[in-house]
N, C-alpha and C positions, 0 to 999 in steps of 0.2 A: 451526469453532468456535474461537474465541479468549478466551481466560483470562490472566489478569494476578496473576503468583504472583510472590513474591518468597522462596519458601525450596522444596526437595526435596519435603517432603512434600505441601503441593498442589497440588506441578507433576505428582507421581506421581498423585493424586487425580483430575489434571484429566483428565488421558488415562486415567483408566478408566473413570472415569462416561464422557468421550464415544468409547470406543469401544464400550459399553456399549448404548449411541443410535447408533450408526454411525456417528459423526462424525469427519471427519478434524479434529486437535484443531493448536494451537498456545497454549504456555504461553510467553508473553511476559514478561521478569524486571523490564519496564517499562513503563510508561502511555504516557511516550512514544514507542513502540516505536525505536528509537534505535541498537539493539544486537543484536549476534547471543549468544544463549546459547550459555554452555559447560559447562552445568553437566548430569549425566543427569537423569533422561532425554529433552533437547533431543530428540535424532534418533530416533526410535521408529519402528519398523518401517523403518528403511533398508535400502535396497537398491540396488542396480548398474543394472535394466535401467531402458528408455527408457519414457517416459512419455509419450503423447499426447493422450488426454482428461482430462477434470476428474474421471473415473470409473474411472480408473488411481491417481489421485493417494492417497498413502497417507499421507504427511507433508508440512509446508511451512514455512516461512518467511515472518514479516513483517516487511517493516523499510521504514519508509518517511523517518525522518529521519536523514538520514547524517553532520549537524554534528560525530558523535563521530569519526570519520574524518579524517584531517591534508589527505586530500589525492582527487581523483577516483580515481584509477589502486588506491590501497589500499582504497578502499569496493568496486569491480570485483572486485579481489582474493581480498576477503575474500567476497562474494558467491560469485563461480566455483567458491568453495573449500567449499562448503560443500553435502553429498548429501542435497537435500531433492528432491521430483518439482515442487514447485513455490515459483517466488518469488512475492511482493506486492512492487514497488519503486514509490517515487515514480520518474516521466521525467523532473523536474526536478533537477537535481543543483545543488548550492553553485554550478558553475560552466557552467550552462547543461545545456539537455537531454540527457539519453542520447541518441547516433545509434545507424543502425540495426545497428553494426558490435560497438557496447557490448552492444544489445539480445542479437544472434545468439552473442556471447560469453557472456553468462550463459543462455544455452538449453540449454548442456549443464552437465553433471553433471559433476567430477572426472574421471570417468572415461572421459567421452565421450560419453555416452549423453543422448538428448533428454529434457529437461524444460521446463514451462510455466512462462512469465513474463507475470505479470499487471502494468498498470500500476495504481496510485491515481490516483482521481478524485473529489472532491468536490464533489458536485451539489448539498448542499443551503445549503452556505457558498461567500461567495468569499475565497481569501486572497489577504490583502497582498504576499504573496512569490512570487507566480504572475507570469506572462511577461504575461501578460491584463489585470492591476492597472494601472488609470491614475492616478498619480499624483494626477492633480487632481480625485478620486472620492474625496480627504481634507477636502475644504473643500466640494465640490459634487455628494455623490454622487446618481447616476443612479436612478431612480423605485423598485427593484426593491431596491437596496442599502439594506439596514435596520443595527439593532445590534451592535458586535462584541461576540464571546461573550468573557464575564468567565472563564472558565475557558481560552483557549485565545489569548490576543493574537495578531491578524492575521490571523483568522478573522470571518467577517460574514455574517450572516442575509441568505437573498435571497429574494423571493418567486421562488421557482421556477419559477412557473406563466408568468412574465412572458418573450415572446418574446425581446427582448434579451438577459436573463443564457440563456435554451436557446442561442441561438445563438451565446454563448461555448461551453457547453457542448460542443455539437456539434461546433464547429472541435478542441474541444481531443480528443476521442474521434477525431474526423479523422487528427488529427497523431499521437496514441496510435498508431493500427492502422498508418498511414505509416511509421513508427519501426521497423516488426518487433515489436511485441508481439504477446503470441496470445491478449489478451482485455485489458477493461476490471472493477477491480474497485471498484465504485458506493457512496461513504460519503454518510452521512448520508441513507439511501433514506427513513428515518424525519422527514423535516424537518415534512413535514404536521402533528406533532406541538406544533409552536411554532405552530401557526396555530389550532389547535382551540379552541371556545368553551365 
């Protein structure tokens, strides 16, 4: 579950409704997820030992734009440093992809102990800032490449369904699991929604 609070009180709110629902909760202090909270109660229910399924996981982490970072080495950093059971990270960093030495680095905890790293993946958009982006998909885009969305520049409606943008898909879920990540986590699963009559 993720909720988007911007003061104490219903970040405290958000995690008791969803532990309420069973829900492992993340209260994000920003839309753009951008940042790691520091405010209580970020880290709920931490703990020390290792974590291996998604049915361990008690608290987590999502951060997927790391622009507020100076530099690779301190987004890593600040990552590593921080005792969640599991991360959400973009693979693509300001300066090229995580390898799989980055990935294995943030799989533990502080303390040592194994936690799950999931990457982002946006199936129902393609962005402009992806490794996949061709340039000349500005002037002449490909059958599948529809509108970018007004809310999020460099973001663009794809018919999903259409075998070429799958098999960006595919490659990039490829290169995902290649990496050492230990799962894919799927945005915009809801795109059908733009297509409904």
């Amino acid at each position: 579950m993720i909720d988007y609070c911007t003061s104490a009180d219903p970040v405290a709110t958000s995690y008791e409704r969803s532990a309420a629902y069973g829900f492992v909760a993340f209260s994000a202090p920003r839309r753009d997820l951008d940042t790691i909270p520091t405010a209580d109660p970020f880290l709920v229910d931490e703990h020390d030992a290792s974590v291996e399924t998604l049915a361990d996981v008690r608290n987590f982490l999502y951060m997927i734009n790391p622009q507020r970072y100076p530099d690779r080495e301190d987004l890593l950093d600040a990552l590593a440093a921080v005792n969640v059971d599991l991360l959400i990270v973009d693979a693509e960093a300001e300066d090229g992809r995580l390898i799989t030495d980055e990935v294995t680095r943030l799989q533990r905890k502080p303390n040592g102990a194994r936690r799950l790293v999931l990457c982002y993946l946006s199936i129902g958009e393609a962005e402009s800032y992806r490794d996949y982006w061709d340039p000349a998909w500005a002037t002449d885009p490909p059958d599948w490449l529809l509108s970018e969305n007004p809310n999020w520049p460099g973001k663009y409606s794809v018919r999903y369904w259409d075998p070429e943008w799958q098999a960006i898909v595919c490659d990039q879920v490829d290169r995902i699991v290649a990496a050492g990540f230990d799962g894919v986590y799927l945005d915009l699963v809801d795109a059908y929604g733009s297509f409904e009559l």
